[in-house]
mmCIF file as gemmi writes it, N, C-alpha and C atoms, coordinates in Angstrom:
data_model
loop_
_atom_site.group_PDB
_atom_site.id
_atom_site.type_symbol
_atom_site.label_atom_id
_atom_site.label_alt_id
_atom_site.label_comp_id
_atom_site.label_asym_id
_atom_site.label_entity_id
_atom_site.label_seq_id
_atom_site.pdbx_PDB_ins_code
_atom_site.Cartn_x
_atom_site.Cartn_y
_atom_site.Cartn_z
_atom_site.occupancy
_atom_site.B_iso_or_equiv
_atom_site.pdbx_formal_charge
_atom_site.auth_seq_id
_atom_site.auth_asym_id
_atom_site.pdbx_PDB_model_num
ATOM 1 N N . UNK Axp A 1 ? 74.239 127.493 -10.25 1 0 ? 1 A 1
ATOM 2 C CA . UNK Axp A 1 ? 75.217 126.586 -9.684 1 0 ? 1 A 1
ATOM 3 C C . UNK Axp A 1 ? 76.163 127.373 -8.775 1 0 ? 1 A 1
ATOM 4 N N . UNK Axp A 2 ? 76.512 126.773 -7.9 1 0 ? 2 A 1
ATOM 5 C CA . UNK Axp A 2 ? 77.692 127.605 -7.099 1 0 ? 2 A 1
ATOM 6 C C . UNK Axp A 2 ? 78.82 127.208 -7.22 1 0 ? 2 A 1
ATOM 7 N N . UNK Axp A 3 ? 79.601 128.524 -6.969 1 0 ? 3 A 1
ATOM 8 C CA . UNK Axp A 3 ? 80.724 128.976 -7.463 1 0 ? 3 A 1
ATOM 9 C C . UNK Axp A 3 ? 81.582 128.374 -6.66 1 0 ? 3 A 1
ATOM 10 N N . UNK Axp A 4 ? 83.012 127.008 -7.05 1 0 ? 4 A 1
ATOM 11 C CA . UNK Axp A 4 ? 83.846 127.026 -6.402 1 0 ? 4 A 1
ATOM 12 C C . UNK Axp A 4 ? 84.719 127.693 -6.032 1 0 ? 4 A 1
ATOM 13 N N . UNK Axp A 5 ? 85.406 127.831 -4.686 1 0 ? 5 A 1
ATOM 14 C CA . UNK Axp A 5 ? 86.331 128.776 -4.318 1 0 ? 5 A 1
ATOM 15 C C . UNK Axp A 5 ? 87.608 127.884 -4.94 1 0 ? 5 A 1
ATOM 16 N N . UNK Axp A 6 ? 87.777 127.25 -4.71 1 0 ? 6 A 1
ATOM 17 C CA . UNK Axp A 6 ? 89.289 126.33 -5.5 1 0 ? 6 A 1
ATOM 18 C C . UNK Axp A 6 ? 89.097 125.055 -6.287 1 0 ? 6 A 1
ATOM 19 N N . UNK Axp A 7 ? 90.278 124.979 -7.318 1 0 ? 7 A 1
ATOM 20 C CA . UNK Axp A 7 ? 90.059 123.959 -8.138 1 0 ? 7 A 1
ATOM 21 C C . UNK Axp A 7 ? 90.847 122.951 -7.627 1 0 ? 7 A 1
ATOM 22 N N . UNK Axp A 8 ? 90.132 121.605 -8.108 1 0 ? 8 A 1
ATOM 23 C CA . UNK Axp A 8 ? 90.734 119.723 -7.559 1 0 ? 8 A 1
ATOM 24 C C . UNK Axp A 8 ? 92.283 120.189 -7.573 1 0 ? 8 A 1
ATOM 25 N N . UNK Axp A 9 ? 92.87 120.847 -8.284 1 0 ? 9 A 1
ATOM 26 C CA . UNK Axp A 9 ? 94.492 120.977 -8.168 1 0 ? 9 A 1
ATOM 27 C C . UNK Axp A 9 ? 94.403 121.626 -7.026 1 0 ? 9 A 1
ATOM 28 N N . UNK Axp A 10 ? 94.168 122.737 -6.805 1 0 ? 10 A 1
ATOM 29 C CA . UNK Axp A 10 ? 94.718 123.815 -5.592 1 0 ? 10 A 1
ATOM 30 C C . UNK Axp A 10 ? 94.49 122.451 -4.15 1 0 ? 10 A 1
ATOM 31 N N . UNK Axp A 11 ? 93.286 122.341 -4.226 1 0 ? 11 A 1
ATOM 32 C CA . UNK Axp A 11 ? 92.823 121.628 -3.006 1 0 ? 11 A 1
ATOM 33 C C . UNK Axp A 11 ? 94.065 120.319 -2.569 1 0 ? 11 A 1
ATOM 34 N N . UNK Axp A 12 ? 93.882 119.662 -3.318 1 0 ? 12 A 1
ATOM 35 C CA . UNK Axp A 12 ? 95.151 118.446 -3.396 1 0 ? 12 A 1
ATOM 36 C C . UNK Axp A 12 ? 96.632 118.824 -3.693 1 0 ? 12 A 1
ATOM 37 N N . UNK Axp A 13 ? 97.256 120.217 -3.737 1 0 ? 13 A 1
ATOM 38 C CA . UNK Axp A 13 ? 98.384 120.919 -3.467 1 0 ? 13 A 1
ATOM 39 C C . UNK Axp A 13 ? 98.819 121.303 -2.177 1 0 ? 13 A 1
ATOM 40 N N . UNK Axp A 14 ? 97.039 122.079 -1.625 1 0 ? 14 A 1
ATOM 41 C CA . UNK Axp A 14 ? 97.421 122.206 0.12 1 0 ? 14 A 1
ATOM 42 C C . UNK Axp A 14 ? 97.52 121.071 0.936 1 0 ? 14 A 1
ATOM 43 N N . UNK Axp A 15 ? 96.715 120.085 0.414 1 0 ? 15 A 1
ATOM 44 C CA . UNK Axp A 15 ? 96.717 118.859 1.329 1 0 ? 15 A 1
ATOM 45 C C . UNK Axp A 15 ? 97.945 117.796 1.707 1 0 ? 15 A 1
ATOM 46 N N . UNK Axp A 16 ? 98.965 118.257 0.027 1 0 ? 16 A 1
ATOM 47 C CA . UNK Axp A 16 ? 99.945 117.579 0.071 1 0 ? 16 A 1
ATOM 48 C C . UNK Axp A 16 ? 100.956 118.722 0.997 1 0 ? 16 A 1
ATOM 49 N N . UNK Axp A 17 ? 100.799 119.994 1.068 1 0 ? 17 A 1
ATOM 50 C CA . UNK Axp A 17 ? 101.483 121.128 1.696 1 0 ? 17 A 1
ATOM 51 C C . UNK Axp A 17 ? 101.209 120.274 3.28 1 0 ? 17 A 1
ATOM 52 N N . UNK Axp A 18 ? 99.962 120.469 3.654 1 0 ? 18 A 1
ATOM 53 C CA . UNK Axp A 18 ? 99.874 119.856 5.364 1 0 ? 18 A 1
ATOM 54 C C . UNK Axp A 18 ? 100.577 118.871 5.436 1 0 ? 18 A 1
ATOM 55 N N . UNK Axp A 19 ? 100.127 117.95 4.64 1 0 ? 19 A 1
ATOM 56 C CA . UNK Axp A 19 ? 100.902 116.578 5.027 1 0 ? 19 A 1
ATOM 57 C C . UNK Axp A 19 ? 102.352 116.31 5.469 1 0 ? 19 A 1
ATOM 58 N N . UNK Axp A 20 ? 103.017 117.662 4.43 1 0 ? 20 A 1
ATOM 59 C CA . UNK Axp A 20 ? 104.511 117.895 4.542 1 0 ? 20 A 1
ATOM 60 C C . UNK Axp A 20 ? 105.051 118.751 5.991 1 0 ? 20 A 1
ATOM 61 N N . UNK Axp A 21 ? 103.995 118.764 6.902 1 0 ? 21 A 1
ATOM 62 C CA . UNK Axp A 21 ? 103.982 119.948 7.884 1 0 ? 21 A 1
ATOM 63 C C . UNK Axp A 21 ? 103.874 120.836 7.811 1 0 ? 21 A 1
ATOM 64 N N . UNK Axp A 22 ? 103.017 121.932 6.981 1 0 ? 22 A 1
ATOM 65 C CA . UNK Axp A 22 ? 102.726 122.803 6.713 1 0 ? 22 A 1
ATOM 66 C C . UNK Axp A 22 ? 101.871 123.644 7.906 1 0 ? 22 A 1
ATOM 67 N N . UNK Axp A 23 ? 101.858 125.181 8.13 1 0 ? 23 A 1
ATOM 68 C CA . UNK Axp A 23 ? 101.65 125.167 8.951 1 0 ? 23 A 1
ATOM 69 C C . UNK Axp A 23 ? 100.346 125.674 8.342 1 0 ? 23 A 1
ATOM 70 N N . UNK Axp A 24 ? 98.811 125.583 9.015 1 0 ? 24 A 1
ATOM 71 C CA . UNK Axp A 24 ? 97.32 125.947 8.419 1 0 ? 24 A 1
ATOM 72 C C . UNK Axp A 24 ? 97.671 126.895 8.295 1 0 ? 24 A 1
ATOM 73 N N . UNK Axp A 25 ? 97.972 127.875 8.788 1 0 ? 25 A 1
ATOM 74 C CA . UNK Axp A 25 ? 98.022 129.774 8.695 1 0 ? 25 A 1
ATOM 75 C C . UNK Axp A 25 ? 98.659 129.934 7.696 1 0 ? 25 A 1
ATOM 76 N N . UNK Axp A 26 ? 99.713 129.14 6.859 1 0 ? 26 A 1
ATOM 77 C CA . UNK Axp A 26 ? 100.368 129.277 6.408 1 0 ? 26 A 1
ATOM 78 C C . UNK Axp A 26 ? 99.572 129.019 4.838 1 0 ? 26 A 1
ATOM 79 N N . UNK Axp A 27 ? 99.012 127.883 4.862 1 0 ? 27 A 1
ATOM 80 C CA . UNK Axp A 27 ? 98.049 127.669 3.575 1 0 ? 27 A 1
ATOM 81 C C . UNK Axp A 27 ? 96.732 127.999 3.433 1 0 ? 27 A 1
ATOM 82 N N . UNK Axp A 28 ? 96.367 129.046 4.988 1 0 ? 28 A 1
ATOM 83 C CA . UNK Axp A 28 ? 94.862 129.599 4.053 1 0 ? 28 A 1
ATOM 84 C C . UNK Axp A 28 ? 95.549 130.892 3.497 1 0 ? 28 A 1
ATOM 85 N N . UNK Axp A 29 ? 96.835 131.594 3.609 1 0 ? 29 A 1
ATOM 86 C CA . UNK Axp A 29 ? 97.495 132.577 2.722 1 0 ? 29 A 1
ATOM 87 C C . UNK Axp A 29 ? 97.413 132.18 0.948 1 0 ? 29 A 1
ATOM 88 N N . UNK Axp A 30 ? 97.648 130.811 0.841 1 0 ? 30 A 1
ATOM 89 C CA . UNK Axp A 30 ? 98.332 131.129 -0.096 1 0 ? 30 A 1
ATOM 90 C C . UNK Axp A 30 ? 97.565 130.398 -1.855 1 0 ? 30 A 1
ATOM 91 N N . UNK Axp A 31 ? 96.62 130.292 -1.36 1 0 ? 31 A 1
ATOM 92 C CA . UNK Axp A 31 ? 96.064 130.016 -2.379 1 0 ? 31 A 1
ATOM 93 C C . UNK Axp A 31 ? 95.712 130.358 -3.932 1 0 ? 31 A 1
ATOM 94 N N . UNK Axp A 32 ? 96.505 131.932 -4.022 1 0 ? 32 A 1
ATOM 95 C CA . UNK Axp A 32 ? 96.558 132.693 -5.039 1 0 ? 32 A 1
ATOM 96 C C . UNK Axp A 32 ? 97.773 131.999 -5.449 1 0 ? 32 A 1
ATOM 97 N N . UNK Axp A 33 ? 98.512 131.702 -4.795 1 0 ? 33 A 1
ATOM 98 C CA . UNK Axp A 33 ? 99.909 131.54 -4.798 1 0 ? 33 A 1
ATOM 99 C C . UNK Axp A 33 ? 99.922 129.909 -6.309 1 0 ? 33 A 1
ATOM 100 N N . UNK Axp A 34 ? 98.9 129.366 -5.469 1 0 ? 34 A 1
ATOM 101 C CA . UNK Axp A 34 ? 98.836 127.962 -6.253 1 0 ? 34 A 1
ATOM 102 C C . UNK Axp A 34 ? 98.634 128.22 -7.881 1 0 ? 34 A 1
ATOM 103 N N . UNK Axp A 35 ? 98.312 129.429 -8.3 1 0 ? 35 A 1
ATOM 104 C CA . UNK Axp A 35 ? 97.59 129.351 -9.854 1 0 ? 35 A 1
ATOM 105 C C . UNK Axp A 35 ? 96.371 129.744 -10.226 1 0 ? 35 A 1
ATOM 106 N N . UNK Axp A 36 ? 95.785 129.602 -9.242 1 0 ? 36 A 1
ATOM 107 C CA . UNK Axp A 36 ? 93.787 130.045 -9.535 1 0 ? 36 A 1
ATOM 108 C C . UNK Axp A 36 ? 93.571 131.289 -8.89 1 0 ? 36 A 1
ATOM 109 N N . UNK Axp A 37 ? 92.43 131.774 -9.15 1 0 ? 37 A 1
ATOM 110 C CA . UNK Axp A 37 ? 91.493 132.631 -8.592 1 0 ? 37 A 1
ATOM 111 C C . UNK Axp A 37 ? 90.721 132.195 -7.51 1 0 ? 37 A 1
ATOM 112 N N . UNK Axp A 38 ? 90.734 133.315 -6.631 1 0 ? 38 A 1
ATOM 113 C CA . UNK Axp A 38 ? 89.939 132.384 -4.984 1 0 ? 38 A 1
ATOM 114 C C . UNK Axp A 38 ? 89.024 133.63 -5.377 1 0 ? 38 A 1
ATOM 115 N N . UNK Axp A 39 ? 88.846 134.943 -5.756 1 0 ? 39 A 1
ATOM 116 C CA . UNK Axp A 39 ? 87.556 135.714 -5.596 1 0 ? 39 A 1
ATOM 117 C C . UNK Axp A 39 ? 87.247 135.817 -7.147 1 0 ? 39 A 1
């Protein structure tokens, strides 16, 4: 099976981050940031 890079939380955290004007550069940083493991 393959391995997700992020979990339903992280994903729907950045999305609510863009929505708020977030800037992209800004949320492919920070995904450690959210709680999970990205590697």
């Amino acid at each position: 099976m393959k391995r997700k890079w992020f979990t339903e939380e992280q994903i729907i955290a950045m999305l609510r981050e863009h929505e708020a004007d977030a800037k992209p550069a800004d949320l492919a940083r920070r995904p450690r940031d959210l709680g999970g493991d990205a590697l």
